[in-house]
TORBA-367674 format. One record per residue (C-alpha): x, y, z; residue number from 1; residue in three letters. Coordinates in steps of 0.1 Angstrom, whole numbers. Layout:
% residues N
+-------+-------+-------+------+--------+
|  east | north |    up | fimi | tidren |
+-------+-------+-------+------+--------+
|     X |     Y |     Z |  NUM |    ALA |
...
+-------+-------+-------+------+--------+
//
This chain:
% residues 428
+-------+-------+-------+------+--------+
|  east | north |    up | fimi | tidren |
+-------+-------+-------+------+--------+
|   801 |   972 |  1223 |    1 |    UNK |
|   809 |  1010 |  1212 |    2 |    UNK |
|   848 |  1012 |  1217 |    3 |    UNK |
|   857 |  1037 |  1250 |    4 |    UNK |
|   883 |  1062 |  1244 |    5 |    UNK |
|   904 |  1071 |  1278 |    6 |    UNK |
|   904 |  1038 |  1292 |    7 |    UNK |
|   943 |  1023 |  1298 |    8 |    UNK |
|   974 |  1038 |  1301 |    9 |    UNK |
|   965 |  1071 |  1281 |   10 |    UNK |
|   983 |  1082 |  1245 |   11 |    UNK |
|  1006 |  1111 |  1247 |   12 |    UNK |
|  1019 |  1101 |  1283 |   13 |    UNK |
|  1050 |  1086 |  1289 |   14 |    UNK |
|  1029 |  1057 |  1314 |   15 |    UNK |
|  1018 |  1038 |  1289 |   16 |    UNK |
|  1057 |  1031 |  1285 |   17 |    UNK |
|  1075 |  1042 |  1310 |   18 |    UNK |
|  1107 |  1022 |  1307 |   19 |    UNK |
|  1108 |  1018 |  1272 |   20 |    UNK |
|  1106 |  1060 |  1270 |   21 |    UNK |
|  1133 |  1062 |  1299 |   22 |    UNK |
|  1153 |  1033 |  1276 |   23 |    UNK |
|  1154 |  1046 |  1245 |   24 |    UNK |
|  1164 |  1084 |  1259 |   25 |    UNK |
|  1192 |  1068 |  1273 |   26 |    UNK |
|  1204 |  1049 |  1243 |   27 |    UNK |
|  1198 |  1081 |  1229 |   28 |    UNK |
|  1217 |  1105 |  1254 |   29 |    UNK |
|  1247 |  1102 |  1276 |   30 |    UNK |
|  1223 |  1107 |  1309 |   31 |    UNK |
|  1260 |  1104 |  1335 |   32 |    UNK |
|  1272 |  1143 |  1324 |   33 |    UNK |
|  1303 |  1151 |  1349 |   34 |    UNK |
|  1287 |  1176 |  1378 |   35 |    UNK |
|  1259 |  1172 |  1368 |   36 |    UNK |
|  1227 |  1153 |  1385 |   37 |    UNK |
|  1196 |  1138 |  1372 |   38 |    UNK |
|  1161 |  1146 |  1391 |   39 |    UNK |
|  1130 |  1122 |  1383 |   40 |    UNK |
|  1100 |  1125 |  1396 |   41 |    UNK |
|  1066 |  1111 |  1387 |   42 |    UNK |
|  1035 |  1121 |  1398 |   43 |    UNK |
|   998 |  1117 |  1391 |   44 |    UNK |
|   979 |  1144 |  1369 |   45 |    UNK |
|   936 |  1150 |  1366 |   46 |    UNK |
|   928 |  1125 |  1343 |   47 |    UNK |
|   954 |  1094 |  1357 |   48 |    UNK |
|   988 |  1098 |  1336 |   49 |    UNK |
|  1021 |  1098 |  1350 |   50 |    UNK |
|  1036 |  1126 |  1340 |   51 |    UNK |
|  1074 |  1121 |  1339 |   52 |    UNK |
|  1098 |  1143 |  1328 |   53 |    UNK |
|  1141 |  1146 |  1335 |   54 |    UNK |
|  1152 |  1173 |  1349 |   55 |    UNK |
|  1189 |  1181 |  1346 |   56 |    UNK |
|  1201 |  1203 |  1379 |   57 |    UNK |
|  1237 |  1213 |  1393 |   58 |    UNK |
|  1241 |  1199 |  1424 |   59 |    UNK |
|  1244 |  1233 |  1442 |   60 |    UNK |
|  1212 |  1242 |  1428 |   61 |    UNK |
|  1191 |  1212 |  1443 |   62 |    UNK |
|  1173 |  1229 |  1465 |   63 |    UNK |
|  1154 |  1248 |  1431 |   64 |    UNK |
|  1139 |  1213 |  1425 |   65 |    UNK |
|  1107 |  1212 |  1442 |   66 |    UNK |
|  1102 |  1248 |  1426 |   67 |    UNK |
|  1108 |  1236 |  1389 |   68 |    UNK |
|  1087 |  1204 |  1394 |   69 |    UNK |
|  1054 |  1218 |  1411 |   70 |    UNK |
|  1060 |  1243 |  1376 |   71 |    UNK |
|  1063 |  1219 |  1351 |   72 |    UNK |
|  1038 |  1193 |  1362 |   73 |    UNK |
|  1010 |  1222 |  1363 |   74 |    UNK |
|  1024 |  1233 |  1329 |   75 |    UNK |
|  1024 |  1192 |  1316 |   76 |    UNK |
|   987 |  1186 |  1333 |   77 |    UNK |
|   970 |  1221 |  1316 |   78 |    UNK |
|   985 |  1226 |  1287 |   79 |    UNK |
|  1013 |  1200 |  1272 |   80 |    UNK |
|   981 |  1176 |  1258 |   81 |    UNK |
|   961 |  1202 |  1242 |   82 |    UNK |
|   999 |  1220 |  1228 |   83 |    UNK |
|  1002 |  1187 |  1211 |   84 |    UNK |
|   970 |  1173 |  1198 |   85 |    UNK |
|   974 |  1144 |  1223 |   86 |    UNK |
|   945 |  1118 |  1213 |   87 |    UNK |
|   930 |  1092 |  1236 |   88 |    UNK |
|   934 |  1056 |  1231 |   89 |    UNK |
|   905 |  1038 |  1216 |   90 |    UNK |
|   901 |  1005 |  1235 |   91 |    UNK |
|   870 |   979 |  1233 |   92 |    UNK |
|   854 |   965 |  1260 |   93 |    UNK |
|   850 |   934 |  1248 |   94 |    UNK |
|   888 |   926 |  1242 |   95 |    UNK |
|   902 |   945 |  1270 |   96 |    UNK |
|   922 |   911 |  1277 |   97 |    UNK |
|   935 |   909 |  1245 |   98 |    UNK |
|   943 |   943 |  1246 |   99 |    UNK |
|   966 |   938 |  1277 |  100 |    UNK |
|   983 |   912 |  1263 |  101 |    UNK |
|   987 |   935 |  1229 |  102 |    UNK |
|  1002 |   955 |  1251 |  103 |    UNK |
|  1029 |   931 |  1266 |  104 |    UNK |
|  1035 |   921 |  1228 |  105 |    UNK |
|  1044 |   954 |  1218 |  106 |    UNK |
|  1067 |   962 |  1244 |  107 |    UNK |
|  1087 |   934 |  1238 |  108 |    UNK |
|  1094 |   942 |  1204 |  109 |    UNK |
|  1100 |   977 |  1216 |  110 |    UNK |
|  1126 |   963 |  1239 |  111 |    UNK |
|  1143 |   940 |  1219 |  112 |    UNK |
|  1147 |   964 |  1181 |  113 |    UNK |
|  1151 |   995 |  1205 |  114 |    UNK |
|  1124 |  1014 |  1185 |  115 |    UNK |
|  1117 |  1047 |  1202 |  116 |    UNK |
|  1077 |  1052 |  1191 |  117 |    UNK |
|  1052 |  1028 |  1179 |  118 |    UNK |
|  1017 |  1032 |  1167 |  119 |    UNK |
|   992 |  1002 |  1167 |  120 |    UNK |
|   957 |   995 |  1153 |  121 |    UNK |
|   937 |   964 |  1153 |  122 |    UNK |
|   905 |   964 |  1139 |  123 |    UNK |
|   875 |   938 |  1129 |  124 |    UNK |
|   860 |   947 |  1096 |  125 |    UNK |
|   872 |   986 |  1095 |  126 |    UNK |
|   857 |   985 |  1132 |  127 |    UNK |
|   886 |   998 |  1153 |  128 |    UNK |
|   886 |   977 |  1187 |  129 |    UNK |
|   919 |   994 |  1197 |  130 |    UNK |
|   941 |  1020 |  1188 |  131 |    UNK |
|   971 |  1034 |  1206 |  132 |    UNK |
|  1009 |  1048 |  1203 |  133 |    UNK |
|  1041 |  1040 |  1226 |  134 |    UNK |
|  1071 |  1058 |  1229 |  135 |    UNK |
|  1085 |  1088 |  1215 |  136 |    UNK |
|  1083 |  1106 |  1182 |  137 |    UNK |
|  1106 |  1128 |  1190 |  138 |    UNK |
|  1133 |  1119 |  1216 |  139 |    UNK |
|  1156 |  1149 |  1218 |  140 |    UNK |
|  1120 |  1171 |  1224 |  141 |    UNK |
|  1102 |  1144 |  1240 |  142 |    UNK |
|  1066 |  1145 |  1219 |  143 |    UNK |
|  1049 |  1114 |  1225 |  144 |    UNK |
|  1036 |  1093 |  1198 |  145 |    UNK |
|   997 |  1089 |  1190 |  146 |    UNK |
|   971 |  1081 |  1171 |  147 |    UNK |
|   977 |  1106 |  1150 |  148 |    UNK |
|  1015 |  1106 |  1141 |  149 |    UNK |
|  1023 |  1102 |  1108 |  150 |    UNK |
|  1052 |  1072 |  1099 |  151 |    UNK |
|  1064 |  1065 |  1069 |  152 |    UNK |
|  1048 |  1034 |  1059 |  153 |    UNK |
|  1076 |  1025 |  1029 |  154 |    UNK |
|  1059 |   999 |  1006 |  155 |    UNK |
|  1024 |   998 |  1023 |  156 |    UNK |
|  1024 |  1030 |  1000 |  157 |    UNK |
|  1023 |  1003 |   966 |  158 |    UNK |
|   991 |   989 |   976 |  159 |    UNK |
|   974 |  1024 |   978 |  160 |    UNK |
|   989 |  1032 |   946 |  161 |    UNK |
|   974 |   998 |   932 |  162 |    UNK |
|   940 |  1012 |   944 |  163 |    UNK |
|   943 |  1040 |   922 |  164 |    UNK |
|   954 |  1021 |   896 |  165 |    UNK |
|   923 |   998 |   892 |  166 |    UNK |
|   897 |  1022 |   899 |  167 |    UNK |
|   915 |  1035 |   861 |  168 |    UNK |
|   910 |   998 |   851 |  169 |    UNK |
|   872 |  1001 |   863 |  170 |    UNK |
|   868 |  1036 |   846 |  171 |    UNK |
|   885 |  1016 |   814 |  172 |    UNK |
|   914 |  1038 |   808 |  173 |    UNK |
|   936 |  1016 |   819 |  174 |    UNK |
|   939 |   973 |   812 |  175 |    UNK |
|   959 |   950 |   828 |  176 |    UNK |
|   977 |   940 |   801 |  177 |    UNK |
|   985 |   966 |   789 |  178 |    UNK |
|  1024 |   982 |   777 |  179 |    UNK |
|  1033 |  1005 |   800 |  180 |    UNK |
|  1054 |  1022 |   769 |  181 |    UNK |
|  1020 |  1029 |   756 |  182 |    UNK |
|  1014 |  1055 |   783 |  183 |    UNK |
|  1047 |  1063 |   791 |  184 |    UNK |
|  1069 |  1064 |   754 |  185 |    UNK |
|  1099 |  1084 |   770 |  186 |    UNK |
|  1106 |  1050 |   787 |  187 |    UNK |
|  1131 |  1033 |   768 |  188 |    UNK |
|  1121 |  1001 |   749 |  189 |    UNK |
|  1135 |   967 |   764 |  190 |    UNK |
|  1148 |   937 |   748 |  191 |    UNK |
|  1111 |   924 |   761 |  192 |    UNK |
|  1080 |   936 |   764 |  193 |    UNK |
|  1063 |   935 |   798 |  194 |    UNK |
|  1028 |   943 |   810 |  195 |    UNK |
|  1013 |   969 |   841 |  196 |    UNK |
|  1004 |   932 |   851 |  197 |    UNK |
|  1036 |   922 |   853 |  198 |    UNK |
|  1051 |   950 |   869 |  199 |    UNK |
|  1021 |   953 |   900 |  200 |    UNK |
|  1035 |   918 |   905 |  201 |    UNK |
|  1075 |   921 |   904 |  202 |    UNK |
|  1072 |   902 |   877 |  203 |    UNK |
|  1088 |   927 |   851 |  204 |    UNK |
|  1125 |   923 |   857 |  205 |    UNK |
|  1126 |   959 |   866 |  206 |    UNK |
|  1157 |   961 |   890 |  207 |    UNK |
|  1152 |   974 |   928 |  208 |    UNK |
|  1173 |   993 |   944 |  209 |    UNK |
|  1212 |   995 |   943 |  210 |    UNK |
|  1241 |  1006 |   964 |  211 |    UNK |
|  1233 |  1035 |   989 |  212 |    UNK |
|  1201 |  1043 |   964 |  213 |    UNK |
|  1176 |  1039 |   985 |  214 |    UNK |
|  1191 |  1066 |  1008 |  215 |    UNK |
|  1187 |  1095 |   978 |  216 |    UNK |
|  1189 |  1127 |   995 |  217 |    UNK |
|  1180 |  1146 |   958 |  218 |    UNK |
|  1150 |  1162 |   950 |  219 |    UNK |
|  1125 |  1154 |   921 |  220 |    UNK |
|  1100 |  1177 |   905 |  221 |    UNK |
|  1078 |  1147 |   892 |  222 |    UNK |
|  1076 |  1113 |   894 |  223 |    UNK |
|  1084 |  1116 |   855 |  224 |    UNK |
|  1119 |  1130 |   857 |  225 |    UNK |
|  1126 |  1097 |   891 |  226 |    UNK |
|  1124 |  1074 |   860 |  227 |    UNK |
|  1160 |  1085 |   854 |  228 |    UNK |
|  1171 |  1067 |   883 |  229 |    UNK |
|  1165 |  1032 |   868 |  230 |    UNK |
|  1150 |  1033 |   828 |  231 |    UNK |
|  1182 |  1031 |   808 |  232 |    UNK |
|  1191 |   995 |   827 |  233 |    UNK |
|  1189 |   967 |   811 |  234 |    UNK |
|  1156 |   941 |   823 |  235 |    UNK |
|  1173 |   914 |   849 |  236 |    UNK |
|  1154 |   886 |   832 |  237 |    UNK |
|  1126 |   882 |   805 |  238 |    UNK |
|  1092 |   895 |   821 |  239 |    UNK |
|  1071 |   868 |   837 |  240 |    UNK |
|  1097 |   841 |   839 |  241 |    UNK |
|  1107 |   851 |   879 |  242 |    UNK |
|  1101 |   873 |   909 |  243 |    UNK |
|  1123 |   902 |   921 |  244 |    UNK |
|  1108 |   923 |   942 |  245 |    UNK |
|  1117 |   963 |   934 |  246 |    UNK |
|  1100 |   996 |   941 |  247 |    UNK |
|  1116 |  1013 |   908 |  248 |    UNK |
|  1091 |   989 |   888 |  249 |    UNK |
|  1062 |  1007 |   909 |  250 |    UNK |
|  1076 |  1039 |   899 |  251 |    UNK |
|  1071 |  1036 |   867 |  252 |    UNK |
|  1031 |  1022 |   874 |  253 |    UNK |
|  1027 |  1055 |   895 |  254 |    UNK |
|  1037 |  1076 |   860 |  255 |    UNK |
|  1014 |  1051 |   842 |  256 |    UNK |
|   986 |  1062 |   865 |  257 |    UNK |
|   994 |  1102 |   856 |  258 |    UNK |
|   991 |  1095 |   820 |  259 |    UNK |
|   960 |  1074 |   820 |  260 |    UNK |
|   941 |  1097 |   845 |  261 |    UNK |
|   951 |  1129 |   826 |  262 |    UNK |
|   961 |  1141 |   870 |  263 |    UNK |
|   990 |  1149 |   886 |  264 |    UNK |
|  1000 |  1118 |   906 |  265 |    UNK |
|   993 |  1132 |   942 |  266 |    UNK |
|   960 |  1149 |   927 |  267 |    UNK |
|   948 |  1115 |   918 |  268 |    UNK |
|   961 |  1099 |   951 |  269 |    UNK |
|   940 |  1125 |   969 |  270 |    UNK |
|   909 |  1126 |   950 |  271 |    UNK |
|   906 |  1087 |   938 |  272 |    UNK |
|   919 |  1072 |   967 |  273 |    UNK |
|   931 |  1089 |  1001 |  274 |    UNK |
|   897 |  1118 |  1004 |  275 |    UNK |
|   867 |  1090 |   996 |  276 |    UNK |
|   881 |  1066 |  1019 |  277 |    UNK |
|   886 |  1096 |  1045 |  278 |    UNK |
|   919 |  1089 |  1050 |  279 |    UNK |
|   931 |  1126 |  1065 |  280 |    UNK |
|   964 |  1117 |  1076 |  281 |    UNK |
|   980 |  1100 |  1047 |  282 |    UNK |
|  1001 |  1125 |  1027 |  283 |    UNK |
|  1030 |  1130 |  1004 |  284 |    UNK |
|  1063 |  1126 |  1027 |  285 |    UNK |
|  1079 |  1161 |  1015 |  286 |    UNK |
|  1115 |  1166 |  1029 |  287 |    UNK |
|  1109 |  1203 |  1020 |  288 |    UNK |
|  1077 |  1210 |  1038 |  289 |    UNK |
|  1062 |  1208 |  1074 |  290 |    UNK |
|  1043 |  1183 |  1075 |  291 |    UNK |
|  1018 |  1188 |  1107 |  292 |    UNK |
|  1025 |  1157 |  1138 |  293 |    UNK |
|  1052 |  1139 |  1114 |  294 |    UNK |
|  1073 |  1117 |  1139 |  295 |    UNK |
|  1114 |  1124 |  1134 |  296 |    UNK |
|  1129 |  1091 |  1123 |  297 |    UNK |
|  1157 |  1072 |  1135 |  298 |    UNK |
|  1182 |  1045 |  1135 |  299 |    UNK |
|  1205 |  1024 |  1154 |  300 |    UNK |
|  1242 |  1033 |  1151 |  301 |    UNK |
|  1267 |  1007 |  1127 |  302 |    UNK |
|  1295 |  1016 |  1154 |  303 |    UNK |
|  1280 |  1017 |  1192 |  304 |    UNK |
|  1244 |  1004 |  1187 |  305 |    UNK |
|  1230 |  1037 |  1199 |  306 |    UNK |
|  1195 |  1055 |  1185 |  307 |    UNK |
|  1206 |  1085 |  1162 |  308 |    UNK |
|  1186 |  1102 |  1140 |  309 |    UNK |
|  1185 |  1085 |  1108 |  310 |    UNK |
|  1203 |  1105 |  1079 |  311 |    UNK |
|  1186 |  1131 |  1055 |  312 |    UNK |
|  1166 |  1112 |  1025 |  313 |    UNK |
|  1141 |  1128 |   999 |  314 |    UNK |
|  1118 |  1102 |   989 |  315 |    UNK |
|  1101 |  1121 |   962 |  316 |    UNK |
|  1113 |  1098 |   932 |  317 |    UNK |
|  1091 |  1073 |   946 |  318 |    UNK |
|  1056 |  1087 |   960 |  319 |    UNK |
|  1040 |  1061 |   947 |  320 |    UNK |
|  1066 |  1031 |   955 |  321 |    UNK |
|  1074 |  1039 |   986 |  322 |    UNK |
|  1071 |  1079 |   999 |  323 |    UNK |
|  1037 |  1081 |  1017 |  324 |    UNK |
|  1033 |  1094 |  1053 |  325 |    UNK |
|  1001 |  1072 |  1071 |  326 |    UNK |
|   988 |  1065 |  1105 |  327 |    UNK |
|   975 |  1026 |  1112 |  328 |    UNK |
|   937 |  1042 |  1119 |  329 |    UNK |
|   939 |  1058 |  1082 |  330 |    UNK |
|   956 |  1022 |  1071 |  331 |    UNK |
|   927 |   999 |  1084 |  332 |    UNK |
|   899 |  1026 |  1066 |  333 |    UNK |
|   927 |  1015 |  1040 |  334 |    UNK |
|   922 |   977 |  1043 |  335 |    UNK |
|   883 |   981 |  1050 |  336 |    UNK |
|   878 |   987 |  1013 |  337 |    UNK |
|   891 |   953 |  1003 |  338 |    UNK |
|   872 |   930 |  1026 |  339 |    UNK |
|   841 |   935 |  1002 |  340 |    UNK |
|   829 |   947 |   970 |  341 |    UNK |
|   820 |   979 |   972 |  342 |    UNK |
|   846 |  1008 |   970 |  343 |    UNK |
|   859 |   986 |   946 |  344 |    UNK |
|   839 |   957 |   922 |  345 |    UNK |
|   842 |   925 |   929 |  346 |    UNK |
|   863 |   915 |   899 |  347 |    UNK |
|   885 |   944 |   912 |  348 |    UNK |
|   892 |   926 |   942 |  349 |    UNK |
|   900 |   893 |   926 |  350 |    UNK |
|   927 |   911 |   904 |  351 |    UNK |
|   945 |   925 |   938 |  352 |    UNK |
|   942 |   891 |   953 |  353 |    UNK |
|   950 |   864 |   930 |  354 |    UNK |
|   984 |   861 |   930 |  355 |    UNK |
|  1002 |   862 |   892 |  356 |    UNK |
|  1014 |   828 |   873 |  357 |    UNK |
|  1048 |   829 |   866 |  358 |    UNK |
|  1053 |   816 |   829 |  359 |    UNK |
|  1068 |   782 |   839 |  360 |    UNK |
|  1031 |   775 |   859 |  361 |    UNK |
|  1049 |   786 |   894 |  362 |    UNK |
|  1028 |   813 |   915 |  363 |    UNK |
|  1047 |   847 |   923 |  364 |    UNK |
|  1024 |   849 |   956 |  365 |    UNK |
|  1017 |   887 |   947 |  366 |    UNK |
|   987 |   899 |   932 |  367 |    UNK |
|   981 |   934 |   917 |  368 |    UNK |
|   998 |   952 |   948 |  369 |    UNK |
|   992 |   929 |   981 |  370 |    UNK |
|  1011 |   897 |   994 |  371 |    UNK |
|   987 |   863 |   995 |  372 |    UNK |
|   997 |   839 |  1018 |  373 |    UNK |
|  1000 |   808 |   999 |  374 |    UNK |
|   989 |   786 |  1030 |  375 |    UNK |
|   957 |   807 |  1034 |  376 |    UNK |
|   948 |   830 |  1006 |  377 |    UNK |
|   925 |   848 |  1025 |  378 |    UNK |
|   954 |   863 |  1048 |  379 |    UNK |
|   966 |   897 |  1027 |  380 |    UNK |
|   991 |   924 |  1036 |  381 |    UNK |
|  1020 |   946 |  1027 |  382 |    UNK |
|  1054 |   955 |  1044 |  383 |    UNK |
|  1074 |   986 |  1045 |  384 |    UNK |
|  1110 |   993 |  1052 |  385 |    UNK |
|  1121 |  1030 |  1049 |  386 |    UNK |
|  1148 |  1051 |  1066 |  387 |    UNK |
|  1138 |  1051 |  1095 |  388 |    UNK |
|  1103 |  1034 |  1095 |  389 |    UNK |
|  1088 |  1000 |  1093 |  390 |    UNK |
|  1049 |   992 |  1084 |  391 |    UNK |
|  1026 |   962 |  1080 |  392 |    UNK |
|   995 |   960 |  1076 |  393 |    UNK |
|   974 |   931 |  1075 |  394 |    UNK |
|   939 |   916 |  1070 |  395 |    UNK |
|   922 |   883 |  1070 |  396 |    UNK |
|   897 |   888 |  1041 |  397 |    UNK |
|   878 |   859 |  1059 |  398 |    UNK |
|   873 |   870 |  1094 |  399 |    UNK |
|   876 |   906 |  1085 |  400 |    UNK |
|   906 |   909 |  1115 |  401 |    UNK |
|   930 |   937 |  1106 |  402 |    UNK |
|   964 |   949 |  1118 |  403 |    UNK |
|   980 |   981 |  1111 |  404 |    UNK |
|  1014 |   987 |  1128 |  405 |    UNK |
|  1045 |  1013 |  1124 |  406 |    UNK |
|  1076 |  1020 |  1143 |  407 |    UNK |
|  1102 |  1051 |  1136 |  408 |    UNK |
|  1130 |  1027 |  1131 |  409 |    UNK |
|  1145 |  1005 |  1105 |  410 |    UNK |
|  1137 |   969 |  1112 |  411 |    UNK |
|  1115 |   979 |  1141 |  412 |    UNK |
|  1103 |   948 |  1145 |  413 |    UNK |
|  1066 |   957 |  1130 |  414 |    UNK |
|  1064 |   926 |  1112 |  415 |    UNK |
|  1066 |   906 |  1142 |  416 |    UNK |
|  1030 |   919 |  1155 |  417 |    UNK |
|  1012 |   914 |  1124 |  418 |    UNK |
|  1001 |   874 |  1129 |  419 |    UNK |
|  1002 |   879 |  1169 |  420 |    UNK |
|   979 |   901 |  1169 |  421 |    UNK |
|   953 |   890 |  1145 |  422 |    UNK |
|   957 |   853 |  1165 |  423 |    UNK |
|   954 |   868 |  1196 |  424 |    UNK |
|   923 |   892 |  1188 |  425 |    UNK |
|   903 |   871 |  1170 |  426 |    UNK |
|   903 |   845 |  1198 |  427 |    UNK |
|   891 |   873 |  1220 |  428 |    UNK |
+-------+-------+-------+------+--------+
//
C-alpha cells in the first residue's frame, strides 16, 4: 500500500520525542539558573503536534506568561514548520506495528548514548515504508531534525566512492588490478606494490589514522595535496597478506578516480554517482560554506559526561574516505542500486560483494567498498564514525530490506538499529 505521509507523531515537532528533546537540553544546559524560573507548557496545534517550547521568566514577571505563550504557539503553529522546511514522516500502512516498535527501538538508543537527533529510513527494495527524524539538530536553537537533515555519514561515504570507481572500471579506464602509481606517480613508491583491489579492500597496508588525526581542523585545496598526510609512511605489512582497516588508503582511491575520469573529484561524485541516482541531499561536507539544513554536531564531554558541541574539524582531506554530508532517504536510493543489475552490471556487483582473499587463503570479509557478513553473504552494509556523527546503512541483497540510520553524536548507537530493524520489518 502507497506509504502516507502525516500519519504518527509528526517530524519537526518535539512530540515525536518529547523526553528525549527535554533530556538532551538538559544535559546540554544548566536549566536550575539562580532567580530564575522555568515555564513549560504544551499545547495542541492544527494539524496534532505538541508544540513545546521553555520559556525562561523572572519570577516577578510571571504574570507575562500567558501573554508570551498564546504568542509563541500562534508564531510555532503558522510559521516555525514552513521557516524550517519541516517534512512529514513517511509511514506505511502495512507496517504501522513495526513502525511503533521502530519507534521504541530508537528511543532507547537515544536514551542510553544521549544522542540529541536521529534520522531513520527503512525501506524494502528502494521502496521507503518509513522515514522519520527524532530529536534535535540543533539544541542551543532548538531546530528539529527531519528527513531532510544532512549528517555526516563518515565511512558510508567509501562505498559511494566505490560506485564511482567501478562505473570507471565498466567505462574501461580503470581495472582492478591495477597500480594505483600508474595514475597517481607523485605517490611515492613502496617497498611493495599493491593494487586499487587491494586498497578498496584494506588490504594495502596503507596506515589509518594516527594520534588526534582524525580531528584535522586544516584545510585542503584537493584531494591531491591530503595525500601528504600519510604517502611518505612506510606500508604496515606486505599488501594482501592482512586487514587493517584505514580511510587514508581510500584517499588515495578517490585521487585514483580524478586521474582516470579526467574530473575533479566532487564533479565526478555529482555527475557519475550522486545526480543519476537523484540523490539531492548528499554533498561535500565544507567547513567553509553554508551548507542548507546541515545538523550542528556534537559530543559527550571526557570530564562531566554532558552534550557539547563537538570541536572544529575540516574533513576535506578525505571527501572521498570519509567527508560526505547524506540523509538515510538519499542513502537507501544509495543501496537500491545494488540490489540488482542495472545502474550497475551484474559483474559490477559481484566485484563490490565478494569479499577479497587474503594471500594465505583467509577472507578479509570486504569486498570493493561494502562489508559481507560472512554468516550470510547476502547481508551488506557500511559504518561511519565521524566527529560528531555515526551512520549505517544496511541491505539484505536477498529480501531487498534496507536500513539507513544517523545520529549527530559519536558512538550514537546507530549501529545498534541496523539488524533490529531489518528483523523486525521484514517479519511485518
Amino acid at each position: 500500500m502507497r506509504p502516507r505521509r502525516g500519519v504518527g507523531p509528526p517530524i519537526g515537532s518535539a512530540e515525536r520525542d518529547p523526553a528525549i528533546g527535554e533530556a538532551c537540553l538538559e544535559k546540554a544546559m544548566d536549566l536550575s539558573t539562580p532567580g530564575e524560573a522555568y515555564y513549560k507548557r504544551a499545547t495542541r496545534g492544527e494539524s496534532g503536534q505538541e508544540m513545546r517550547r521553555v520559556i525562561r521568566i523572572r519570577p516577578s514577571a510571571a504574570w507575562l506568561v500567558r501573554l508570551a505563550v498564546v504568542g509563541l504557539v500562534l508564531f510555532s503553529v503558522s510559521g516555525e514548520t514552513a521557516a524550517q522546511g519541516v517534512a512529514s514522516a513517511t509511514v506505511s500502512d502495512d507496517h504501522l506495528e513495526a513502525i511503533g516498535q521502530a519507534r521504541v527501538l530508537v528511543r532507547e538508543v537515544m536514551e542510553a548514548s544521549g544522542v540529541p537527533g536521529v534520522s531513520i529510513a527503512v525501506a524494502r527494495r528502494g521502496h521507503v515504508v518509513w522515514s522519520e527524524g527524532f530529536g534535535w539538530s540543533d539544541l542551543e536553537q532548538r531546530v528539529a531534525v527531519t528527513p531532510l537533515t544532512k549528517f555526516r555519514i563518515g565511512s558510508v561515504s567509501k562505498p559511494m566512492t566505490g560506485a564511482a570507481l567501478a562505473l570507471l572500471i565498466e567505462d574501461g579506464r580503470l581495472h582492478p588490478d591495477d597500480d594505483p602509481r600508474d595514475y597517481v606517480p607523485e605517490f611515492p613508491e613502496k617497498k611493495w606494490p599493491f593494487t586499487v583491489r587491494q586498497i578498496a579492500a584494506h588490504l594495502s597496508g596503507i596506515r589509518h589514522y594516527d594520534g588526534d588525526e582524525f580531528e584535522s581542523n586544516l584545510r585542503y585545496p584537493d584531494q591531491l595535496s591530503g595525500l601528504v598526510k600519510f604517502q611518505d609512511d612506510e606500508l604496515r605489512f606486505e599488501p594482501g597478506s592482512r586487514y587493517l582497516y584505514s580511510t587514508y588508503a581510500w584517499n588515495l582511491l578517490s585521487v585514483v578516480a580524478e586521474r582516470a575520469s579526467g574530473a575533479e573529484f566532487l564533479s565526478l561524485m555529482r555527475d557519475r554517482v550522486f545526480e543519476p541516482l537523484g540523490m539531492r541531499h548528499t554533498v561535500a561536507g565544507h567547513a567553509d560554506s553554508i551548507v542548507g539544513q546541515r545538523t550542528r554536531f556534537y559530543e559527550r564531554s571526557e570530564k562531566d559526561g554532558r552534550i557539547v558541541n563537538a570541536p572544529f574539524v575540516d574533513n576535506s582531506y578525505k571527501w572521498g574516505g570519509g567527508g560526505f554530508l547524506s540523509t538515510p532517504e538519499d542513502m537507501i536510493r544509495f543501496g537500491a542500486a545494488h540490489l540488482e543489475a542495472g545502474f550497475f552490471r551484474e559483474e559490477t556487483l559481484a566485484l563490490f560483494f565478494t569479499p577479497v582473499r587474503l594471500s594465505d587463503g583467509g577472507i578479509g570479509g570486504y569486498g570493493f567498498g561494502w562489508r559481507v557478513d560472512s554468516a550470510d553473504p547476502d547481508l551488506v552494509s557500511h559504518t561511519g564514525g565521524s566527529v560528531g556523527g555515526d551512520t549505517i546503512l544496511l541491505m539484505h541483497r536477498g529480501t531487498g530490506w534496507m536500513v539507513a540510520a544517523v545520529g549527530n553524536l559519536g558512538d550514537a548507537g546507530m549501529r545498534d538499529l541496523g539488524r533490529p530493524l531489518i528483523e523486525l520489518f521484514s517479519g511485518s
